[in-house]
Structures are given as C-alpha cells and as structure tokens.
mmCIF file of the N, C-alpha and C atoms, coordinates in Angstrom:
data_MODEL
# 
_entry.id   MODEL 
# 
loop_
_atom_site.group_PDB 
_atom_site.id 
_atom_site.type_symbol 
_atom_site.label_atom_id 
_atom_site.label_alt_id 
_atom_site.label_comp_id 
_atom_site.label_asym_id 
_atom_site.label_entity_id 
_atom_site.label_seq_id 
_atom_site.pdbx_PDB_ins_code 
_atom_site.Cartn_x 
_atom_site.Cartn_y 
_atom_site.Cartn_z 
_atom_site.occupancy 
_atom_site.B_iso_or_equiv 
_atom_site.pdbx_formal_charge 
_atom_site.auth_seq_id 
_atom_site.auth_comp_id 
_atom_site.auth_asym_id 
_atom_site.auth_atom_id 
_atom_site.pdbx_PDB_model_num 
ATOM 1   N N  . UNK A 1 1  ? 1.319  2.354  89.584  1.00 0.00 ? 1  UNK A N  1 
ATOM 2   C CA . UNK A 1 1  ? 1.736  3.582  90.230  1.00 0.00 ? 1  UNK A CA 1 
ATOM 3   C C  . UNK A 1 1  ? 3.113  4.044  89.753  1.00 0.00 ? 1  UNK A C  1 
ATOM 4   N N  . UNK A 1 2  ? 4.446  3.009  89.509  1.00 0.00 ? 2  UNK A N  1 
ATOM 5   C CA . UNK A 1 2  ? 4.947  3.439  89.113  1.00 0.00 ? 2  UNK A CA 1 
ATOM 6   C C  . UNK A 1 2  ? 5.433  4.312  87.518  1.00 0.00 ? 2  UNK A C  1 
ATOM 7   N N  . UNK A 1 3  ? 4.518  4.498  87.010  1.00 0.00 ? 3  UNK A N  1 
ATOM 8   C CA . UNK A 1 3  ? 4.720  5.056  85.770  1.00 0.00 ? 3  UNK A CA 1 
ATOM 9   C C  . UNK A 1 3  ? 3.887  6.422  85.989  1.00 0.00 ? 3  UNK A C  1 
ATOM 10  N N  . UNK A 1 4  ? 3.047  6.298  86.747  1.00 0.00 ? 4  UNK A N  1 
ATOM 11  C CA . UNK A 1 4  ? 2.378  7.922  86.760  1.00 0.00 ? 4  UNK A CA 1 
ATOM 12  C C  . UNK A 1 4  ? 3.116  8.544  87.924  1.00 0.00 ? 4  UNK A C  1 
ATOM 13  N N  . UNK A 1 5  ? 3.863  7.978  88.461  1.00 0.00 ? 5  UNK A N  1 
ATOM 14  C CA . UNK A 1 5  ? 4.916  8.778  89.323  1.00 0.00 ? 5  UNK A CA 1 
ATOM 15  C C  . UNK A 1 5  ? 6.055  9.323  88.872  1.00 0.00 ? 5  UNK A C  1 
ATOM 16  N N  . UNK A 1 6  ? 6.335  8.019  87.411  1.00 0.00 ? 6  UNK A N  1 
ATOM 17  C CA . UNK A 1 6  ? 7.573  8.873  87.517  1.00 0.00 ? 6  UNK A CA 1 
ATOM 18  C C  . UNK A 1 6  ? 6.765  10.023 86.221  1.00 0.00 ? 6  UNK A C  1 
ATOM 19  N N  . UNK A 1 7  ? 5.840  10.047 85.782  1.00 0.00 ? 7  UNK A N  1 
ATOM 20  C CA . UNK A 1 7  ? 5.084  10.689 84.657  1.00 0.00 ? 7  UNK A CA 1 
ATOM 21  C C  . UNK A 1 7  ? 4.933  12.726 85.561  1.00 0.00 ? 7  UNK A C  1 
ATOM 22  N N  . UNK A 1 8  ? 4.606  12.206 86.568  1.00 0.00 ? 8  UNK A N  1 
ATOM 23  C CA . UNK A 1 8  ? 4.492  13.072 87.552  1.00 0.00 ? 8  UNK A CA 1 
ATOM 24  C C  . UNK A 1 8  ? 5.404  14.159 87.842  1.00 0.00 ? 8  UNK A C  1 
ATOM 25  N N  . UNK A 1 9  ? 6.948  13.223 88.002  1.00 0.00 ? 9  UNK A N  1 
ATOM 26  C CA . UNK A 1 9  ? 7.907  13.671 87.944  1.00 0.00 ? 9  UNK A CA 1 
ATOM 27  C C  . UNK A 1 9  ? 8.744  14.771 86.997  1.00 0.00 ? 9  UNK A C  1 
ATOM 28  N N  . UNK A 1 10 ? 8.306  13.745 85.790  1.00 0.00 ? 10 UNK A N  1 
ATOM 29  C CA . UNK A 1 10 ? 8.293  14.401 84.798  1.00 0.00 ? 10 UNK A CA 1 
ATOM 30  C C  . UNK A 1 10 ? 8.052  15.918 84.316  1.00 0.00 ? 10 UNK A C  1 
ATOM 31  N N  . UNK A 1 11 ? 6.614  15.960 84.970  1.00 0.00 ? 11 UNK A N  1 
ATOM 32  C CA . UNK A 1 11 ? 6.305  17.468 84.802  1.00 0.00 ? 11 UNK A CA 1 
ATOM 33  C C  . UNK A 1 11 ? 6.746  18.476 85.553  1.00 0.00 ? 11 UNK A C  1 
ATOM 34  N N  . UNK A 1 12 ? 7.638  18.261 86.714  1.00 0.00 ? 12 UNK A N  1 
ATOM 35  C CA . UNK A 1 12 ? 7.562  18.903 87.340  1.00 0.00 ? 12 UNK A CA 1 
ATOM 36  C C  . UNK A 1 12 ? 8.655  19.218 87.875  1.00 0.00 ? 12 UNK A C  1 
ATOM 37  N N  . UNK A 1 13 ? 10.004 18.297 87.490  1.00 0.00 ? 13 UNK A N  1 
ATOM 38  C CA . UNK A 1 13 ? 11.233 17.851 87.769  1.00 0.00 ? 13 UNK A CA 1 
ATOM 39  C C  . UNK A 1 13 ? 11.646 17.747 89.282  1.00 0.00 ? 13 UNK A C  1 
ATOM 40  N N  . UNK A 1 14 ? 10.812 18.623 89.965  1.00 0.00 ? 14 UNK A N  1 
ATOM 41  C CA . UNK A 1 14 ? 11.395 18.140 91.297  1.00 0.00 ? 14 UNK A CA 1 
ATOM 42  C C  . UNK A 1 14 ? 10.095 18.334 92.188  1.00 0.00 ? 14 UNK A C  1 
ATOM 43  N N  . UNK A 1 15 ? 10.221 17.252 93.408  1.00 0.00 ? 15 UNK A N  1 
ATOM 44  C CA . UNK A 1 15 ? 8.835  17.226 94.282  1.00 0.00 ? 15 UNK A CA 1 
ATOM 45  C C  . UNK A 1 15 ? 9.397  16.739 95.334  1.00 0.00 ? 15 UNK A C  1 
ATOM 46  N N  . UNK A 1 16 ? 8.572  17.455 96.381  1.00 0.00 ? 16 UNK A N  1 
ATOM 47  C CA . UNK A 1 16 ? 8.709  16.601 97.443  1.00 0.00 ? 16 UNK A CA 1 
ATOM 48  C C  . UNK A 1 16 ? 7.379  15.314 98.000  1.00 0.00 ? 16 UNK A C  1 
ATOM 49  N N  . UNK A 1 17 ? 8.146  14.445 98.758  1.00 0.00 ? 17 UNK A N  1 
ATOM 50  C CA . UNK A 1 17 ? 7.227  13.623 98.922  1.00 0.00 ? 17 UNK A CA 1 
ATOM 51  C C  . UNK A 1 17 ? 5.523  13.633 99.276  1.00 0.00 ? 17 UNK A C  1 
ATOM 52  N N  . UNK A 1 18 ? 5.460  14.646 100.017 1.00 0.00 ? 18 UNK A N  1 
ATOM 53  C CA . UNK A 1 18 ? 4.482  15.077 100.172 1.00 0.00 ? 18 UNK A CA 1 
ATOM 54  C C  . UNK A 1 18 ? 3.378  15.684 98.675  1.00 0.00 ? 18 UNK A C  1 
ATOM 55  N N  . UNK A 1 19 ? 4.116  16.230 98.053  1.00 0.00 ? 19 UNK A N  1 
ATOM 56  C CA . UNK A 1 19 ? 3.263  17.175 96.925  1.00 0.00 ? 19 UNK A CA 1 
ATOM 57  C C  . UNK A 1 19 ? 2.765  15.557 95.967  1.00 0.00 ? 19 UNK A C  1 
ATOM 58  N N  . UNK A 1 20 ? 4.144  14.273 96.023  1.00 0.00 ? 20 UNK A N  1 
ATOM 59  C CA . UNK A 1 20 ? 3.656  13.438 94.919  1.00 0.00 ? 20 UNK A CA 1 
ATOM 60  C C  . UNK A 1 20 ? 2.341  12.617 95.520  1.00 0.00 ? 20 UNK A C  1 
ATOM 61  N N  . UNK A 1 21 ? 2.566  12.629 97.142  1.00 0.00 ? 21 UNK A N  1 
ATOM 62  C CA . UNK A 1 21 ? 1.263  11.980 97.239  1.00 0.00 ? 21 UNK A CA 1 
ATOM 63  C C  . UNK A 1 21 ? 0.298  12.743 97.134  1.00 0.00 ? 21 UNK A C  1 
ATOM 64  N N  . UNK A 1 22 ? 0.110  13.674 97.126  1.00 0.00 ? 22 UNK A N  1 
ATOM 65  C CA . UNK A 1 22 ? -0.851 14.901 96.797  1.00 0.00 ? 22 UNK A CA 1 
ATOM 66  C C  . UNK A 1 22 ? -1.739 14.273 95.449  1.00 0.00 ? 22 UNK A C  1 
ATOM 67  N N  . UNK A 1 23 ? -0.556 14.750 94.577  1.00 0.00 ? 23 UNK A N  1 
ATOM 68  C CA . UNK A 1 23 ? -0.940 14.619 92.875  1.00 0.00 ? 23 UNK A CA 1 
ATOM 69  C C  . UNK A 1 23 ? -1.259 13.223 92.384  1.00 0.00 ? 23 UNK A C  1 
ATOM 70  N N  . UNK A 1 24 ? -0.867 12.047 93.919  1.00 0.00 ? 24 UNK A N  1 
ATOM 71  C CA . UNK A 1 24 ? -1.530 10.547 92.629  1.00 0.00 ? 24 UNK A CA 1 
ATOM 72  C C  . UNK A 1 24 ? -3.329 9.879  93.692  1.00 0.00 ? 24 UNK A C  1 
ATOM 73  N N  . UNK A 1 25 ? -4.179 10.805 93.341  1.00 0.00 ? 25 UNK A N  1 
ATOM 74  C CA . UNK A 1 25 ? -5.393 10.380 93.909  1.00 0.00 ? 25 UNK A CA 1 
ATOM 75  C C  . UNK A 1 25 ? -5.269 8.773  94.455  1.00 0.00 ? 25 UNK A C  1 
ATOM 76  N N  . UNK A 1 26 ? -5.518 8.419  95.484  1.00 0.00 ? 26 UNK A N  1 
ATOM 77  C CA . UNK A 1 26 ? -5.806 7.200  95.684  1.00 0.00 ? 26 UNK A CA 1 
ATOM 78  C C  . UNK A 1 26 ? -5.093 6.227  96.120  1.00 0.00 ? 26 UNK A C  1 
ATOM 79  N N  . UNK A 1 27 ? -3.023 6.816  96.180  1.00 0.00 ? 27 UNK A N  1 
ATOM 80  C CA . UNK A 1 27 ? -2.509 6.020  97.097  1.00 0.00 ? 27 UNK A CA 1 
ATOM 81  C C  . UNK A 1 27 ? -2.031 6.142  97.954  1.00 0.00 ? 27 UNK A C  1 
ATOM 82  N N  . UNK A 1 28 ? -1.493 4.851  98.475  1.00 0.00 ? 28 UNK A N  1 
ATOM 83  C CA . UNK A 1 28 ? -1.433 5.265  100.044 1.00 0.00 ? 28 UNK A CA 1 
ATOM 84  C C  . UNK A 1 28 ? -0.256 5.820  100.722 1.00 0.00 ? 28 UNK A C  1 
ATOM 85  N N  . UNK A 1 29 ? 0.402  5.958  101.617 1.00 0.00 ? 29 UNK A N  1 
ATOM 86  C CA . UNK A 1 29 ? 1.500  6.240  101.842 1.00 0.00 ? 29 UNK A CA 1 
ATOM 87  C C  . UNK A 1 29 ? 2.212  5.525  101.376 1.00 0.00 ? 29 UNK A C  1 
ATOM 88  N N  . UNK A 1 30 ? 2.391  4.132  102.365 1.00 0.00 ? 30 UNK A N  1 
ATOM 89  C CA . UNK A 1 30 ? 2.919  2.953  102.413 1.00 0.00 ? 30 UNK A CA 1 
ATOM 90  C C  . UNK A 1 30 ? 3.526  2.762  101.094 1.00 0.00 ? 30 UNK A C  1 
ATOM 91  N N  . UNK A 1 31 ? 2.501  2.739  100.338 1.00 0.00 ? 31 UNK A N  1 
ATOM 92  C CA . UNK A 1 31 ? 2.644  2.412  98.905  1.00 0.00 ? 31 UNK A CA 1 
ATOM 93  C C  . UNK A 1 31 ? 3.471  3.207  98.353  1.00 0.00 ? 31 UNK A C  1 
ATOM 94  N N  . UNK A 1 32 ? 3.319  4.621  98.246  1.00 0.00 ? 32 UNK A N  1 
ATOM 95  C CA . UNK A 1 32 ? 3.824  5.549  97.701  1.00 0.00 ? 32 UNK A CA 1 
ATOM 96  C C  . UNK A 1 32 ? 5.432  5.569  97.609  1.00 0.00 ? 32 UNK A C  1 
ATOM 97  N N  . UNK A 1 33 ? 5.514  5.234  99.344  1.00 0.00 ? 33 UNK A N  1 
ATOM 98  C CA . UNK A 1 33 ? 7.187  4.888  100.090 1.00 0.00 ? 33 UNK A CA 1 
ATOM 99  C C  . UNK A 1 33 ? 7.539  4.068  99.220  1.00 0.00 ? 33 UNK A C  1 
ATOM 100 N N  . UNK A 1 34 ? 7.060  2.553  98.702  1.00 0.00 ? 34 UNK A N  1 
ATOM 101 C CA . UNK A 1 34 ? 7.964  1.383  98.434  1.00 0.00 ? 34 UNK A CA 1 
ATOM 102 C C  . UNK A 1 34 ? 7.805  1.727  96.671  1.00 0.00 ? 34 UNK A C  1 
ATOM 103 N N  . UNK A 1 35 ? 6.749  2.390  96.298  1.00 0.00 ? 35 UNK A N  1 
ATOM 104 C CA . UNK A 1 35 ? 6.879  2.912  94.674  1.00 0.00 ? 35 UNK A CA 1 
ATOM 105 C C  . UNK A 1 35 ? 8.217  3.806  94.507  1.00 0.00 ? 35 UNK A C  1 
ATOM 106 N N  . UNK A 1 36 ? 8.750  4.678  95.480  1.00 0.00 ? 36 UNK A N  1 
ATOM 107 C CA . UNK A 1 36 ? 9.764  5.696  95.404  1.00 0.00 ? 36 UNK A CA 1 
ATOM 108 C C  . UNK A 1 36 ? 10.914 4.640  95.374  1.00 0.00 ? 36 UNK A C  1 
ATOM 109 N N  . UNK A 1 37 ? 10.928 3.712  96.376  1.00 0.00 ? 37 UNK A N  1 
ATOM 110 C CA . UNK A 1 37 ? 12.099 2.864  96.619  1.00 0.00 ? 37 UNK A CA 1 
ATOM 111 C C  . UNK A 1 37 ? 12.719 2.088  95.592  1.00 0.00 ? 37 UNK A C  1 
ATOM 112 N N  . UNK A 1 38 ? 11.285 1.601  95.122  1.00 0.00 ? 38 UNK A N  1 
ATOM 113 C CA . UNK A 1 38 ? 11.767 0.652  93.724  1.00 0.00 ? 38 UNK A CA 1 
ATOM 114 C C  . UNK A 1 38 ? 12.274 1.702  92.932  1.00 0.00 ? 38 UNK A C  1 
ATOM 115 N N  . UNK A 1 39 ? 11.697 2.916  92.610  1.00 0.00 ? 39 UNK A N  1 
ATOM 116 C CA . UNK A 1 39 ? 12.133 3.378  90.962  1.00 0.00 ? 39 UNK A CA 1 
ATOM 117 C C  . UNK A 1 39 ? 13.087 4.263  91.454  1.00 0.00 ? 39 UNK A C  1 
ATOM 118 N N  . UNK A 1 40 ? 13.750 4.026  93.157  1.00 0.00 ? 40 UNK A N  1 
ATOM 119 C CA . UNK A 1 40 ? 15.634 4.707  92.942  1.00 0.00 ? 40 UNK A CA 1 
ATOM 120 C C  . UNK A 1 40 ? 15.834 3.513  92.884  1.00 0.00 ? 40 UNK A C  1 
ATOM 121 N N  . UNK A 1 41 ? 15.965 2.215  93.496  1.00 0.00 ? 41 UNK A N  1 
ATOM 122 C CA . UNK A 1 41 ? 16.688 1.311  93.039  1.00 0.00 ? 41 UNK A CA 1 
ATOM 123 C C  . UNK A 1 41 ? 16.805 1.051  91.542  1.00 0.00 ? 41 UNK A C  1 
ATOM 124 N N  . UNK A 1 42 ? 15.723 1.235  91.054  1.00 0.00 ? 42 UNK A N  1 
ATOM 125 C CA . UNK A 1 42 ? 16.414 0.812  89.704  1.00 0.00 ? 42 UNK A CA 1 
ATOM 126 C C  . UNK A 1 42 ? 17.000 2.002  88.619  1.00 0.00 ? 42 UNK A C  1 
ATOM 127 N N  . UNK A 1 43 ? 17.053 2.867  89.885  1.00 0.00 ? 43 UNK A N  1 
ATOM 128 C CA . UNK A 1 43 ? 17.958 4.199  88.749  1.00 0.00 ? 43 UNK A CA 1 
ATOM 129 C C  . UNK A 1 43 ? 16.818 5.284  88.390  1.00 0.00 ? 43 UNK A C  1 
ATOM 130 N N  . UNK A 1 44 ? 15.476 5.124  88.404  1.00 0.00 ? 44 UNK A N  1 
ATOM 131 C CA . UNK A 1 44 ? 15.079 5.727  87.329  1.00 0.00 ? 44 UNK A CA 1 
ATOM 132 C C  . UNK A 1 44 ? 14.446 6.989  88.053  1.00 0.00 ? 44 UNK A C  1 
ATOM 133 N N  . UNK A 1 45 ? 14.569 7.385  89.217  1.00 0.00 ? 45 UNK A N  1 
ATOM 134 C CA . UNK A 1 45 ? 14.885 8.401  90.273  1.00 0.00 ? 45 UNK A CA 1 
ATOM 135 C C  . UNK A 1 45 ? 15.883 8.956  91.114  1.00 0.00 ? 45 UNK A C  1 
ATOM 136 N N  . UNK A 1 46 ? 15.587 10.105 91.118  1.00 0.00 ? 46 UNK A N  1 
ATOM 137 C CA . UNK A 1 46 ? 16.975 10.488 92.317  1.00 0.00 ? 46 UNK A CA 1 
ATOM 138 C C  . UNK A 1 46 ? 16.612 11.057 93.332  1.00 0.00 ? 46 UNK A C  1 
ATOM 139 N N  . UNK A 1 47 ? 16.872 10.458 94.638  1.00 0.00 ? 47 UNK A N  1 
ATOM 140 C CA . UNK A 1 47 ? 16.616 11.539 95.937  1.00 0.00 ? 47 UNK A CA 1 
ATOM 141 C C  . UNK A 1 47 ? 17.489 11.842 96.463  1.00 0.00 ? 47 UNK A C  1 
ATOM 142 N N  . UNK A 1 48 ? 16.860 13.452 96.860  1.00 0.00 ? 48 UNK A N  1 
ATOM 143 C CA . UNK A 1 48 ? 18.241 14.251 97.121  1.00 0.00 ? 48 UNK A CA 1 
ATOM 144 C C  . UNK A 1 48 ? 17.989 14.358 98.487  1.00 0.00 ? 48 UNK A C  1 
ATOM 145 N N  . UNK A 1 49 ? 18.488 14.302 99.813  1.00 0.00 ? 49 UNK A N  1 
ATOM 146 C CA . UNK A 1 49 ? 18.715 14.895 101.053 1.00 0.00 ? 49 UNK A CA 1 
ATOM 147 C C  . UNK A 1 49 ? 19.081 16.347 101.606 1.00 0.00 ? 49 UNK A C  1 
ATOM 148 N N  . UNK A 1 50 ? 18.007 17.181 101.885 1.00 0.00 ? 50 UNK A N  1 
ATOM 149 C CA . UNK A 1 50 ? 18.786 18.566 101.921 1.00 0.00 ? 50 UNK A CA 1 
ATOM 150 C C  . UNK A 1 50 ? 19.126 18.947 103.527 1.00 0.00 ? 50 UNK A C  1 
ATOM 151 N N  . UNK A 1 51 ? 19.695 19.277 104.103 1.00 0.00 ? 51 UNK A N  1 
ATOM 152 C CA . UNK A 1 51 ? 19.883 19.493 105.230 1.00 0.00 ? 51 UNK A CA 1 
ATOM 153 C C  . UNK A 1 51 ? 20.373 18.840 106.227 1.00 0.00 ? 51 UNK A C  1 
ATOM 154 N N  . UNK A 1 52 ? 21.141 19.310 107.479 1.00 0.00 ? 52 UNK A N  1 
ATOM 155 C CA . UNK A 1 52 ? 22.215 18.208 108.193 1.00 0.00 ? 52 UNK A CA 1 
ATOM 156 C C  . UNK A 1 52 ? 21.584 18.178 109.638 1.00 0.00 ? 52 UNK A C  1 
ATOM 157 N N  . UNK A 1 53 ? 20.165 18.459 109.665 1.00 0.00 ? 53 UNK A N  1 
ATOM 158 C CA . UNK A 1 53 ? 20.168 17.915 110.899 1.00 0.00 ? 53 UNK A CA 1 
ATOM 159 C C  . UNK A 1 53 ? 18.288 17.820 110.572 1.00 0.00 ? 53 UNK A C  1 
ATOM 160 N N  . UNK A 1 54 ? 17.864 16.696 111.856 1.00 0.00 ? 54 UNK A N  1 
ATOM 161 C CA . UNK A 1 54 ? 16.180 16.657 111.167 1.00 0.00 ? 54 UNK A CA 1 
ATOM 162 C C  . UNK A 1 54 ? 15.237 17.546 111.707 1.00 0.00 ? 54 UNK A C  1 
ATOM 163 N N  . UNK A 1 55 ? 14.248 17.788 111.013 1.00 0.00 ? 55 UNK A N  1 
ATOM 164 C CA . UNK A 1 55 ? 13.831 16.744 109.880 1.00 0.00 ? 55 UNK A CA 1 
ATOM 165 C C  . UNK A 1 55 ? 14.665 17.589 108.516 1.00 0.00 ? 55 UNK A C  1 
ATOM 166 N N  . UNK A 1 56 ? 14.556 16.314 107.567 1.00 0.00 ? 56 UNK A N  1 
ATOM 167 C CA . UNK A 1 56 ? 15.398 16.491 106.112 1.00 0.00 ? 56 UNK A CA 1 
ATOM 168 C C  . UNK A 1 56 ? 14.282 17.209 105.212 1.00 0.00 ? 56 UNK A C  1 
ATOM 169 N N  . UNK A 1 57 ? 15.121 18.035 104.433 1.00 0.00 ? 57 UNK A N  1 
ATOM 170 C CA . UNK A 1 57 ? 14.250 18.534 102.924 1.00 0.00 ? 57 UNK A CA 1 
ATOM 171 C C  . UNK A 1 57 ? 14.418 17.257 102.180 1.00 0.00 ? 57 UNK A C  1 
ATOM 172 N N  . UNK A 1 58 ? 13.827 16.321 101.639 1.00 0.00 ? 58 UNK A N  1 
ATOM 173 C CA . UNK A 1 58 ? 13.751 15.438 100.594 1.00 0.00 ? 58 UNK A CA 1 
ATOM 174 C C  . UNK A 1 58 ? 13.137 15.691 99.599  1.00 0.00 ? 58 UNK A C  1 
ATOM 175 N N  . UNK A 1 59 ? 14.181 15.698 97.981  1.00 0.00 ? 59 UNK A N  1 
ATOM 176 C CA . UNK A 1 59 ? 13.438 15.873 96.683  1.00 0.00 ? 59 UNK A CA 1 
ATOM 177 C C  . UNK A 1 59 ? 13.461 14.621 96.077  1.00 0.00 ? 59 UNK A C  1 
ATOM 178 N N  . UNK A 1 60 ? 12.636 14.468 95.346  1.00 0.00 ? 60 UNK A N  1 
ATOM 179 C CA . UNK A 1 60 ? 12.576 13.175 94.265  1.00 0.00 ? 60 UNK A CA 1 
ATOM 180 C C  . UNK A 1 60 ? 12.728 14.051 93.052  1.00 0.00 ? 60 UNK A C  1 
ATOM 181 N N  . UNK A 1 61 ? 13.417 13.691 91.702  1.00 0.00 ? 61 UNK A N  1 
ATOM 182 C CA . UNK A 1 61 ? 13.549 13.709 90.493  1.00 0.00 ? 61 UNK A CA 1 
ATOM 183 C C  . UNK A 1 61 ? 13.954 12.462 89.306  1.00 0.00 ? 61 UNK A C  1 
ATOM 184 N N  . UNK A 1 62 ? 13.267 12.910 87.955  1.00 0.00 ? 62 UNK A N  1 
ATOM 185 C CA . UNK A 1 62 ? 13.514 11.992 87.182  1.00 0.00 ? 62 UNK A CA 1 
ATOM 186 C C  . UNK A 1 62 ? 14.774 11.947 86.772  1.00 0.00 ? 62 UNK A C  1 
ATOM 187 N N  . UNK A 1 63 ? 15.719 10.545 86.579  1.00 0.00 ? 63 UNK A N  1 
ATOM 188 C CA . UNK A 1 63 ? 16.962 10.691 86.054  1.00 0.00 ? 63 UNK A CA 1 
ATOM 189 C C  . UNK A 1 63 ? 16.323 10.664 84.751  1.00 0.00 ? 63 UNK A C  1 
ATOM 190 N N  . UNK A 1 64 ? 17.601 10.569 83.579  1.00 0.00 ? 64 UNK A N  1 
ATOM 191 C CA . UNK A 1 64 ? 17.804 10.290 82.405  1.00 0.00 ? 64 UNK A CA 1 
ATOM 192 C C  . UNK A 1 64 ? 17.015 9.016  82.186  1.00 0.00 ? 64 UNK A C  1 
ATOM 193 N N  . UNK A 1 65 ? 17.526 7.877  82.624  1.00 0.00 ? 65 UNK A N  1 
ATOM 194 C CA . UNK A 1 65 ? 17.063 6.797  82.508  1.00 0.00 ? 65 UNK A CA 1 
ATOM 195 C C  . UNK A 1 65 ? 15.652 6.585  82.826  1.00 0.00 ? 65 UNK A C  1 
ATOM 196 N N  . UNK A 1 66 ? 15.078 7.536  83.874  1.00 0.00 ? 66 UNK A N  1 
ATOM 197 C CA . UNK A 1 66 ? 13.650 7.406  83.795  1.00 0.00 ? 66 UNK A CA 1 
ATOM 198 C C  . UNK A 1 66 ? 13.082 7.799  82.475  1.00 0.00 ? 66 UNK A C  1 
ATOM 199 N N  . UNK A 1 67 ? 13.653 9.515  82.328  1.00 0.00 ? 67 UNK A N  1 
ATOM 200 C CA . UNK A 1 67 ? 12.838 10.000 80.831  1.00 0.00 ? 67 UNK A CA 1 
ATOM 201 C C  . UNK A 1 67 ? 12.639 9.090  79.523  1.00 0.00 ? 67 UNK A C  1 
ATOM 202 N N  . UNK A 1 68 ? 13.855 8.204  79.616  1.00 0.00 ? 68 UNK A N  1 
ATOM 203 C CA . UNK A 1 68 ? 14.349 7.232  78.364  1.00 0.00 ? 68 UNK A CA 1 
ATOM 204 C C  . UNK A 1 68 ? 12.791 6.030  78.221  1.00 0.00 ? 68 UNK A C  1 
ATOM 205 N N  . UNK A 1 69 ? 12.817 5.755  79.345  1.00 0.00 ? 69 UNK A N  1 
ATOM 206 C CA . UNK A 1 69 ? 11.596 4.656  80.008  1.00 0.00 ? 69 UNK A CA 1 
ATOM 207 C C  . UNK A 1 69 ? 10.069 5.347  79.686  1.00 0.00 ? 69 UNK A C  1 
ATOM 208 N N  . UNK A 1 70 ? 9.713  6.734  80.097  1.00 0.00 ? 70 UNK A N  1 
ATOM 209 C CA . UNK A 1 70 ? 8.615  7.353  79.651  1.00 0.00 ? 70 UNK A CA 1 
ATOM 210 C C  . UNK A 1 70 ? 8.599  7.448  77.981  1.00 0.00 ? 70 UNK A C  1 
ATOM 211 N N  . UNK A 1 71 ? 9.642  7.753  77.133  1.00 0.00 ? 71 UNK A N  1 
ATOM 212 C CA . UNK A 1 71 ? 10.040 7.560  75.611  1.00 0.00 ? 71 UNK A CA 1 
ATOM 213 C C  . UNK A 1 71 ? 9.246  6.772  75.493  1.00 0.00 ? 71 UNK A C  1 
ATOM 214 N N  . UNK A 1 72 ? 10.372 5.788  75.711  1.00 0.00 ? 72 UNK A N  1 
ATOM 215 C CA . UNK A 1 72 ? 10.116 4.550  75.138  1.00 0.00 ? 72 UNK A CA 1 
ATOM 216 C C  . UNK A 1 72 ? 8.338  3.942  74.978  1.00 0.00 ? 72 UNK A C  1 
ATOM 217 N N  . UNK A 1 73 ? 8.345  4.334  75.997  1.00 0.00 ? 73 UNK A N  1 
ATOM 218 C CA . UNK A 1 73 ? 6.348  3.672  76.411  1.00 0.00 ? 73 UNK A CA 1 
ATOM 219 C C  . UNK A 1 73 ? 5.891  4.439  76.310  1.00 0.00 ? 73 UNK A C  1 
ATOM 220 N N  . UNK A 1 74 ? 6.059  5.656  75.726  1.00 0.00 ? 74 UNK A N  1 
ATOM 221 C CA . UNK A 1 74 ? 5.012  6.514  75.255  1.00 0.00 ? 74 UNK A CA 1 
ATOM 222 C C  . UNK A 1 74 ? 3.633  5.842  74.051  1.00 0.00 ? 74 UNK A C  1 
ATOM 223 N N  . UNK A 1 75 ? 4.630  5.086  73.277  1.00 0.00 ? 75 UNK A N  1 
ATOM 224 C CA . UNK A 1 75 ? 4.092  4.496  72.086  1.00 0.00 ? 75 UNK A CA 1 
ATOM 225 C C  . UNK A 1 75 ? 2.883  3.957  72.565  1.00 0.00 ? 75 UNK A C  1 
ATOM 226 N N  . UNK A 1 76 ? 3.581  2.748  74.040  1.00 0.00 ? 76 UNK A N  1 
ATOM 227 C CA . UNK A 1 76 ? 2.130  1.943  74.305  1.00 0.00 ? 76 UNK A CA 1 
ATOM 228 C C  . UNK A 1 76 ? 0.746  2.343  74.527  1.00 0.00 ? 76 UNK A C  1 
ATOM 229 N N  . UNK A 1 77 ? 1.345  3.885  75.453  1.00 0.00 ? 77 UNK A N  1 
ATOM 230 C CA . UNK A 1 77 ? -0.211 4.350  76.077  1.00 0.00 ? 77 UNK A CA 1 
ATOM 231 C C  . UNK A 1 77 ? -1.037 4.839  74.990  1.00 0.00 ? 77 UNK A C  1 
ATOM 232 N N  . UNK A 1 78 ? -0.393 5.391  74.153  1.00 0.00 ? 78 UNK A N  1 
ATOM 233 C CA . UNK A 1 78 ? -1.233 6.204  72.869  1.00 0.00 ? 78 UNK A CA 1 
ATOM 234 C C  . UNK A 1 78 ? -2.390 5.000  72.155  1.00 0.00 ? 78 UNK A C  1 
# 
C-alpha cells in the first residue's frame, strides 16, 4: 500500500484523506491511517492541518524525498 499511495500522491499532489481512500480499492481505513503514519514518519509525506478549530481540513502531499523513492523504483516495476 505504501507505494501506490504515495504513487497516488503523486498524481495529484494534494488529497485529502478521504479522496486517498477513495482511489486505493480495497483498503481499509485502519490501514490506510497507519500507511499515512509510516510514510510521514519517514519523511516521504507531508500533512498539512488547515484550520483552528474542529473538525480540521487535512492534506497529505508528496515530499521531495518521496518523489526521489518513486525515481528510484521506477526501474523495478517496469
């Protein structure tokens, strides 16, 4: 999941949580939540917080370091 999310991302540069579970057939929330979590912890997303009181606008986008990561493994999927 995490590579067609952030692939996802990719196209689209910015989403909200809702639209990415939309676009990846077949998973679950749960899942979706701890796929987002891992790929900001390791940098290769950014979520943004919009608004100061709830509920929040939340965007996800690809950093740099994600695009670098889709590069790179482009090779493999081909």
């Amino acid at each position: 999941w995490n590579f067609q999310v952030l692939w996802e991302l990719r196209n689209h540069k910015k989403m909200r949580y809702s639209e990415i579970l939309e676009s990846q057939k077949g998973i679950s929330p749960s899942t979706l939540s701890e796929v987002l979590r891992s790929l900001q912890r390791e940098g290769l997303i950014k979520r943004t917080k919009h608004g100061k009181i709830p509920p929040y606008i939340v965007e996800y986008s690809i950093t740099k370091s994600g695009i670098d990561l889709i590069v790179a493994s482009s090779a493999l999927v081909k």
